[in-house]
C-alpha positions as CSV (number, residue, x, y, z in Angstrom):
1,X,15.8,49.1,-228.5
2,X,13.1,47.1,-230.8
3,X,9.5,46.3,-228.5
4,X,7.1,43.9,-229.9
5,X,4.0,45.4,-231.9
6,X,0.9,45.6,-230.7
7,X,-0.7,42.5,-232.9
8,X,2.5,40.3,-231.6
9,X,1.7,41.2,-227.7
10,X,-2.0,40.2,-228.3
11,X,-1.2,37.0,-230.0
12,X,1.0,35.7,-227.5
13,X,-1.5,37.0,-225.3
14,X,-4.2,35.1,-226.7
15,X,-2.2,31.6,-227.0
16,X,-1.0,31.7,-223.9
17,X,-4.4,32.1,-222.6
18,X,-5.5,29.5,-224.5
19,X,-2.5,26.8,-223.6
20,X,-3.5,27.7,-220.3
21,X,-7.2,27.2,-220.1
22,X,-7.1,23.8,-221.9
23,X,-5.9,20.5,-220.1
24,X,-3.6,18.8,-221.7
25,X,-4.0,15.3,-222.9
26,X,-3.2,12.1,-219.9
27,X,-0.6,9.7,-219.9
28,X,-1.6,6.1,-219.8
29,X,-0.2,3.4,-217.4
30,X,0.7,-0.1,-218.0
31,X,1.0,-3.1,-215.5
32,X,5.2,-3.4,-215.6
33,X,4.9,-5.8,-212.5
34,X,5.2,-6.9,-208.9
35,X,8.2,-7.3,-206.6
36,X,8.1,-8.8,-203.6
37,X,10.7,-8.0,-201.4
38,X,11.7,-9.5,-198.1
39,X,13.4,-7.3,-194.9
40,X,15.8,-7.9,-192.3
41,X,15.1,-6.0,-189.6
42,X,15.7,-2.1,-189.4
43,X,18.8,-0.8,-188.6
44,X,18.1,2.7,-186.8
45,X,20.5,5.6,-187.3
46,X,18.5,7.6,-184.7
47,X,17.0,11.7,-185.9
48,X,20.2,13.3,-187.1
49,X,20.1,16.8,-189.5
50,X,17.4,15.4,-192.0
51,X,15.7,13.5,-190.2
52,X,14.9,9.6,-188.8
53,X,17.0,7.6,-190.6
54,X,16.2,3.9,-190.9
55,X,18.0,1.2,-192.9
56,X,16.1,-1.8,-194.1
57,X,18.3,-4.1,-195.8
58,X,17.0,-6.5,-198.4
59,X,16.9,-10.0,-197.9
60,X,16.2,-11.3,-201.4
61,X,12.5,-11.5,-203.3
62,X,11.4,-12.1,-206.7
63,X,9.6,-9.7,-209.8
64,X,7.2,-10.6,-212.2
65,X,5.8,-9.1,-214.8
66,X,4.5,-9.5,-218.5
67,X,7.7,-8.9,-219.7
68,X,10.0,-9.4,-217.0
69,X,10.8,-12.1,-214.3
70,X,13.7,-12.0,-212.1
71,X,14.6,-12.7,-208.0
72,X,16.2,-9.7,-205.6
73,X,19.0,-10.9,-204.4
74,X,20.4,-10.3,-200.3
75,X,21.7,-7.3,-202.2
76,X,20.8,-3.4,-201.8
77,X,18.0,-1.7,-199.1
78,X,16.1,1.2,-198.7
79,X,18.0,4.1,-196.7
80,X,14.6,6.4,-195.7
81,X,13.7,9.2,-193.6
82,X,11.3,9.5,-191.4
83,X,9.8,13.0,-190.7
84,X,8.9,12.3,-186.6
85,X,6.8,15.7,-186.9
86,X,4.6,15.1,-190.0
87,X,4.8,11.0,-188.5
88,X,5.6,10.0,-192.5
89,X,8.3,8.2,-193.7
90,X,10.5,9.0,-197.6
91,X,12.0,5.7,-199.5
92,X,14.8,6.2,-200.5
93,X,16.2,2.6,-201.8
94,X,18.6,0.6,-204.2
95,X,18.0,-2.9,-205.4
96,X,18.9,-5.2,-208.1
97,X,17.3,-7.7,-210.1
98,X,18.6,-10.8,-211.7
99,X,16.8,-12.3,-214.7
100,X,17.5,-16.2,-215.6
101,X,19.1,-15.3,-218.5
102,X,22.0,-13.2,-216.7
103,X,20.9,-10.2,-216.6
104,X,21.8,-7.4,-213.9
105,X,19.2,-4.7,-213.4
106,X,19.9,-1.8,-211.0
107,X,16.3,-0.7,-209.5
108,X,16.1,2.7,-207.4
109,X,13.2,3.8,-206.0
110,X,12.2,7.5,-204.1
111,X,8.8,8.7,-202.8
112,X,6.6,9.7,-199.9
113,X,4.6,8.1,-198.2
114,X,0.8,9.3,-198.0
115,X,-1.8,10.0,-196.1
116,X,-3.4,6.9,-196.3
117,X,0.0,5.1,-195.4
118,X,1.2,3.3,-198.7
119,X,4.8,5.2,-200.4
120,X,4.3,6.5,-204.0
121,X,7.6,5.5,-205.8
122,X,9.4,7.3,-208.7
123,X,11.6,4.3,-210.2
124,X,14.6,4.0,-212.3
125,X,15.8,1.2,-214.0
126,X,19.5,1.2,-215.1
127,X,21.0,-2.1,-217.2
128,X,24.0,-2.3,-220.1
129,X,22.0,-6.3,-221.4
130,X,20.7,-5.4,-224.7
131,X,17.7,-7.6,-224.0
132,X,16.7,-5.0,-221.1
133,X,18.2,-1.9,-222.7
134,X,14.7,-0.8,-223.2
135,X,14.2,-0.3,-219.4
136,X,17.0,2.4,-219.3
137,X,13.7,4.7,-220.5
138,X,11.0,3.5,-218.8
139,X,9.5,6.1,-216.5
140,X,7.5,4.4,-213.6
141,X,5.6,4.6,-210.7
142,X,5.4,2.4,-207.5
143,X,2.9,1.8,-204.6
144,X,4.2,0.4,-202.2
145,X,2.6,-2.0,-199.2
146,X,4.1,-3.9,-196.0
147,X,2.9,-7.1,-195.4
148,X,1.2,-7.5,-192.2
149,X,3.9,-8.6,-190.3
150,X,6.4,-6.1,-191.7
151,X,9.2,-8.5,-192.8
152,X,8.5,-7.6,-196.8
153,X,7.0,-5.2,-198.7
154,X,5.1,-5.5,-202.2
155,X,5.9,-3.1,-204.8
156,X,3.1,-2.8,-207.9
157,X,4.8,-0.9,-210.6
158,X,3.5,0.6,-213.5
159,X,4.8,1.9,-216.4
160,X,4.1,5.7,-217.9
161,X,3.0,6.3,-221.5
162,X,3.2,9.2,-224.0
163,X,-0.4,10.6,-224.8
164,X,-1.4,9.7,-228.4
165,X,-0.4,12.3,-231.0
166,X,2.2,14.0,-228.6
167,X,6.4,13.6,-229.8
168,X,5.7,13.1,-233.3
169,X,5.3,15.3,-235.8
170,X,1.8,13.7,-236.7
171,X,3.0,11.6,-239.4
172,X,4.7,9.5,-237.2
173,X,8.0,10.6,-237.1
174,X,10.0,10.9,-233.8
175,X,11.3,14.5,-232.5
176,X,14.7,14.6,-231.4
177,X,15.2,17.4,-229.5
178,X,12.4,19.3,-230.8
179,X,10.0,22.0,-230.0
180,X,6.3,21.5,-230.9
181,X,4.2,24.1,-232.4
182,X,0.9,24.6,-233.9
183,X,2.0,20.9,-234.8
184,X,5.4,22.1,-236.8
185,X,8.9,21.5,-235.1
186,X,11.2,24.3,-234.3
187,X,14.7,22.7,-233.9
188,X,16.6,24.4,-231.0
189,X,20.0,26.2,-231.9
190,X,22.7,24.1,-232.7
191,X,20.4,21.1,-233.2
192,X,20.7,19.6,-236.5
């Protein structure tokens, strides 16, 4: 059996001290845009195994954005638990947008909500029109506010971004598949 030497156990030592005494760089957000989505009133399952589960089914609404507009239609709802002994509540919902040119954009949304009472949503966007393919890897984040009377809910979403100088080599060339190092890419195995 081969062990490390001495000077490899005290590098790896030292880096790994040093990745984990430095903060890495933050991501940015972008404004991606605003639904507005209205309710019908809850249908309530009742506490079963995982908890309270409520239905709110969506009765249409609209999106708009800088680089999206679109209306919800009477399609989809949010299926969430409730947690009756923390008193918070977990989105769990489907919805779809329509652009005016044709378009069909699956939305789904997950997230708790928080102590202050508004739902922090992870959201996916899933579409085959090429003019929205792009939204297929947007990563994004929701907060999430009922109206006052209850009957909708406004979802600001925002979009995530890369820090600069992270996924590229530094010359601006994208990484497939990559591992970064001391700014050099070490291809995985098998990965041309």
């Amino acid at each position: 059996m081969k062990f490390p030497s001495v000077n490899t156990v005290f590098l790896l030592g030292a880096l790994l001290q040093t990745v984990s005494s430095t903060t890495p760089p933050q991501p940015s957000l972008s404004y991606l845009g605003t639904a507005r989505i209205n309710l019908k009133p809850p249908i309530q399952l009742g506490v079963g195994p995982l908890g309270a589960r409520n239905i709110f089914p969506i009765n249409g609404g609209s999106f708009s954005g800088p680089n999206l507009t679109a209306t919800i239609p009477v399609f989809g709802g949010d299926w969430g638990l409730g947690d009756p002994t923390q008193g918070n509540f977990y989105v769990d919902a489907k919805y779809q947008l329509e652009t005016p040119d044709g378009a069909h954009i699956l939305v789904e949304a997950n997230g708790p909500q928080q102590p202050e009472g508004v739902v922090h949503t992870r959201n996916k966007f899933e579409t085959g029109h090429p003019d929205y393919y792009w939204l297929n890897n947007v990563v994004a984040i929701g907060i999430v506010q009922p109206t006052a009377d209850v009957t909708a809910i406004v979802i600001d979403l925002w979009r995530m971004h890369t820090p600069e100088g992270l996924g590229c080599g530094g010359n601006g060339t994208y990484i497939k598949r990559g591992v970064m190092q001391d700014s050099r890419v070490q291809h995985l195995p098998g990965v041309a």
